[in-house]
Backbone as numpy.savetxt, mean C-alpha at the origin, in Angstrom:
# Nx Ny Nz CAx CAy CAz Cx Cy Cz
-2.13 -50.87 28.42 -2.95 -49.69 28.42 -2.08 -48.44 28.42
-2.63 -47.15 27.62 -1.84 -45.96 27.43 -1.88 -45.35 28.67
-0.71 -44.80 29.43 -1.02 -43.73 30.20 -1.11 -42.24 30.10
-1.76 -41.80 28.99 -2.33 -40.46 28.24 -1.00 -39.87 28.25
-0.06 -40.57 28.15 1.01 -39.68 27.91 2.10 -39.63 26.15
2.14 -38.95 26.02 3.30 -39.09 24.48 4.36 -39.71 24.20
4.58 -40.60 24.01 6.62 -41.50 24.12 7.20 -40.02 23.33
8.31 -40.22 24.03 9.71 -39.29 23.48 9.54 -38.84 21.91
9.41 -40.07 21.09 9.17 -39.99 19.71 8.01 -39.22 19.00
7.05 -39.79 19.87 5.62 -39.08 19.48 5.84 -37.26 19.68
6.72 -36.99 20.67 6.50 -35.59 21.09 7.64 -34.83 20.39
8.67 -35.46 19.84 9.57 -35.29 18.88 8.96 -34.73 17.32
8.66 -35.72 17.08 7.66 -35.73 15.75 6.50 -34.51 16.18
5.53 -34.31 16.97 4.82 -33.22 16.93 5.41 -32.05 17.27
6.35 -31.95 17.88 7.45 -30.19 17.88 8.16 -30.16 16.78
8.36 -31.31 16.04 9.19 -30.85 14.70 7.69 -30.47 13.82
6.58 -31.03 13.61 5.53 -30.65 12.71 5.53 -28.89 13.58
5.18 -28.59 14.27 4.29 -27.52 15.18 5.09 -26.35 14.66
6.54 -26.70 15.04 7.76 -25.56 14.62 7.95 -25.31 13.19
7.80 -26.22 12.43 7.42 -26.20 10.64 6.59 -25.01 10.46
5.39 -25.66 10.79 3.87 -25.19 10.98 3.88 -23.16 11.49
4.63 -23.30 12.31 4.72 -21.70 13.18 5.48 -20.70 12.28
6.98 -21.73 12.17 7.83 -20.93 11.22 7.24 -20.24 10.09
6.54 -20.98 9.34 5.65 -20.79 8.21 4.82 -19.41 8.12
3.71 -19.74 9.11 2.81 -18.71 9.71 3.50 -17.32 10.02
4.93 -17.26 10.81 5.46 -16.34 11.18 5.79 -15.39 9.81
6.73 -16.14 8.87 7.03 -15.61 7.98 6.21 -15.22 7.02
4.77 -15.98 7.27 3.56 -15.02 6.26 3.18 -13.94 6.61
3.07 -13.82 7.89 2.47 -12.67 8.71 3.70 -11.56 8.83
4.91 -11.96 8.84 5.65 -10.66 8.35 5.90 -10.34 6.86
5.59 -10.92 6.10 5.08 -10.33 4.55 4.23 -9.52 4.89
3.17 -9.90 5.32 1.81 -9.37 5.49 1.68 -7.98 5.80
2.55 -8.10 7.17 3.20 -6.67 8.15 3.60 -5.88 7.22
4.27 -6.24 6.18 5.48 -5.34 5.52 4.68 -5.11 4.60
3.57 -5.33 3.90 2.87 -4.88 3.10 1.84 -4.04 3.34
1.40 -4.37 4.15 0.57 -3.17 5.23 1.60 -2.14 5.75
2.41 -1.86 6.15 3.41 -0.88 6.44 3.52 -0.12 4.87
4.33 -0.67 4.05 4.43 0.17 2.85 2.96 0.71 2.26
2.06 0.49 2.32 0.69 0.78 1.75 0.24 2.24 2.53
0.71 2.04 4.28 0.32 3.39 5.38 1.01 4.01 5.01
2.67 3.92 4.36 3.53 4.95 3.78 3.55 5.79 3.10
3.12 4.97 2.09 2.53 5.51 0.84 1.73 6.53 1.30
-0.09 5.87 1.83 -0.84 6.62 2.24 -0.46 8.20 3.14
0.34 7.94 3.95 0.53 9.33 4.96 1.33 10.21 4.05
2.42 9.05 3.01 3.08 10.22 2.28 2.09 11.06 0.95
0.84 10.80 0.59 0.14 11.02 -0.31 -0.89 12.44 0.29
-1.32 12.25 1.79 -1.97 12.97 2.57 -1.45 13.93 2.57
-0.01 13.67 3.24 1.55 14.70 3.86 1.13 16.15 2.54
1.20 15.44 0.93 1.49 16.10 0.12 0.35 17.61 -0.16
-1.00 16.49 0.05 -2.33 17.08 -0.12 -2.09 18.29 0.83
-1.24 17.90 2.24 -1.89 19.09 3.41 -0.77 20.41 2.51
0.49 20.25 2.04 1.30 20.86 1.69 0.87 21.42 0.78
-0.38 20.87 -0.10 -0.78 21.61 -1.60 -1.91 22.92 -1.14
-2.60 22.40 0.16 -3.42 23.06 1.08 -2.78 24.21 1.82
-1.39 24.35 2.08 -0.86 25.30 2.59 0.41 25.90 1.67
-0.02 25.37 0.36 0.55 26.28 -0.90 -0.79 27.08 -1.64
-1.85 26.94 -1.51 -3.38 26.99 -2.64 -3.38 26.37 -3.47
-2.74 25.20 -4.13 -2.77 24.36 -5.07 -3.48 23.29 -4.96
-4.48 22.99 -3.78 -4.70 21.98 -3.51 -6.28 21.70 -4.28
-6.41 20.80 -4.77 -7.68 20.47 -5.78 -7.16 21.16 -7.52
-5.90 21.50 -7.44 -5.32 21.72 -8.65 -4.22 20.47 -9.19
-4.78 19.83 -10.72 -4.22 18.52 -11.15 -2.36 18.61 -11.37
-2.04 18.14 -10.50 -0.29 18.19 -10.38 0.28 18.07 -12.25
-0.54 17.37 -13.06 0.23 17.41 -14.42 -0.44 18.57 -15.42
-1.48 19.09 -15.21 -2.13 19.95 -16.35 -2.47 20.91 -15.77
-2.74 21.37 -14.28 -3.25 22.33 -13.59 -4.13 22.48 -13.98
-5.38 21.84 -14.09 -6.85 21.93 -14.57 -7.30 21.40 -12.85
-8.11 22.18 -12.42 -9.55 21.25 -11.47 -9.63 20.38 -11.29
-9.21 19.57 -10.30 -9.74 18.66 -10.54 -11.32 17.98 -9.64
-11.85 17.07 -10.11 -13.57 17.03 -10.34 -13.71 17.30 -8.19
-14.48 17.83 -7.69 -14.83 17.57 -6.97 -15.56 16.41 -5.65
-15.92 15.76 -6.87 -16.68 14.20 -6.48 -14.89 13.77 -6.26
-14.06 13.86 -7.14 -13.33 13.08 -6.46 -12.42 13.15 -5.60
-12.34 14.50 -5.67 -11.21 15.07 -4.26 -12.01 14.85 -3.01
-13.70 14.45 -3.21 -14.56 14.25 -1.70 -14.13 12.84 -1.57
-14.32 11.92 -2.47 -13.92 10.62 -2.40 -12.36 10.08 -2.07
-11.88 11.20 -2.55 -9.97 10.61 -2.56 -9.68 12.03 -2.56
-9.70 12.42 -1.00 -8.87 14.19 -0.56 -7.49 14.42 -1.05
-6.73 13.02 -0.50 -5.22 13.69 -0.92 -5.00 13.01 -2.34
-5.48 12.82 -3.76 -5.49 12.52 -5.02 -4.70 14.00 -5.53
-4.10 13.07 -6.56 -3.10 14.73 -6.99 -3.42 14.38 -8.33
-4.51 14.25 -9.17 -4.30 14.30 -10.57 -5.56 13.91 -10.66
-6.35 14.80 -12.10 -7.78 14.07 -12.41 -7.24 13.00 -13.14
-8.72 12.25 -13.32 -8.62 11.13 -13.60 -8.34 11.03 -14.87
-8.27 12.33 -15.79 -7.93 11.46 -17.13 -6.24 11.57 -16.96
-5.80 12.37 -15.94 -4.42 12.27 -16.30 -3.38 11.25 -15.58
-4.56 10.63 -14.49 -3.91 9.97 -13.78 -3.75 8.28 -14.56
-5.18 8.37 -15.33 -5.12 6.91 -15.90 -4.01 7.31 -17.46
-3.62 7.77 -17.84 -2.62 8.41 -18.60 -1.15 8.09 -18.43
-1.26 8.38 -16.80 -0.04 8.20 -16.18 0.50 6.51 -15.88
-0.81 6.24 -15.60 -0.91 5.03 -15.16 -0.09 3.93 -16.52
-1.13 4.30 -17.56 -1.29 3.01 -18.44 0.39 3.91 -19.48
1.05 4.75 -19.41 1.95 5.27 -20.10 3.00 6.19 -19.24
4.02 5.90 -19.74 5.14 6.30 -18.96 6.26 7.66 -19.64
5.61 8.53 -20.52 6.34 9.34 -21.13 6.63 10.60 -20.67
7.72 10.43 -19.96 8.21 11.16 -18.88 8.80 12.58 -19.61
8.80 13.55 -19.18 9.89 14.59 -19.44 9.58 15.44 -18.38
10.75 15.32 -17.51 10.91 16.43 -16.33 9.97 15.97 -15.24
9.21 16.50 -14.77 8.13 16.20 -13.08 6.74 16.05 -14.34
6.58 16.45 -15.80 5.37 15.99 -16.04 5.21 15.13 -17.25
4.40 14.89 -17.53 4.17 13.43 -18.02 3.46 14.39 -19.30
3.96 13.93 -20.78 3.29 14.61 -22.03 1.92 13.50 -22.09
0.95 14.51 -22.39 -0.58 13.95 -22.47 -1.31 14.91 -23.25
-1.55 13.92 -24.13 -2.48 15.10 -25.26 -1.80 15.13 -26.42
């Protein structure tokens, strides 16, 4: 009869699975961390810019064309620095010269 206890082997074998198992987990969850960290970075550095465009008067003015940009979306996305046609512009094309991007 068992006495509810683990032989040496048995408890061998389940700390080598458990420590596998943890290691694993650990190292997903600091991906995880580190991707959530760069994303708040981003974010505070995108805000940072908005409050700076706010205490220049530029702020709701499109960083590549200086046109307006739409209201609906500066309510939806405050610190956004570009309307949307110039941002999807930017996005899908990369034709750089200097801080602005040729469009049009």
């Amino acid at each position: 009869m068992s006495s509810g206890r683990a032989s040496p082997k048995q408890r061998k074998r389940t700390a080598e699975h458990n420590y596998g198992k943890d290691e694993g987990d650990r190292a997903n969850t600091s991906l995880v961390d580190l991707g959530q960290k760069s994303r708040d970075r981003a974010l505070l550095t995108s805000v940072d810019a908005a409050l700076k465009r706010i205490g220049e008067g530029t702020f709701g003015q499109c960083l590549n064309c200086e046109q307006e940009i739409n209201a609906k979306r500066l309510e939806a996305i405050p610190w956004v620095g570009h309307r949307i046609t110039c941002q999807e512009l930017i996005d899908g094309t990369k034709l750089n010269r200097g801080d602005r991007y040729l469009i049009g």
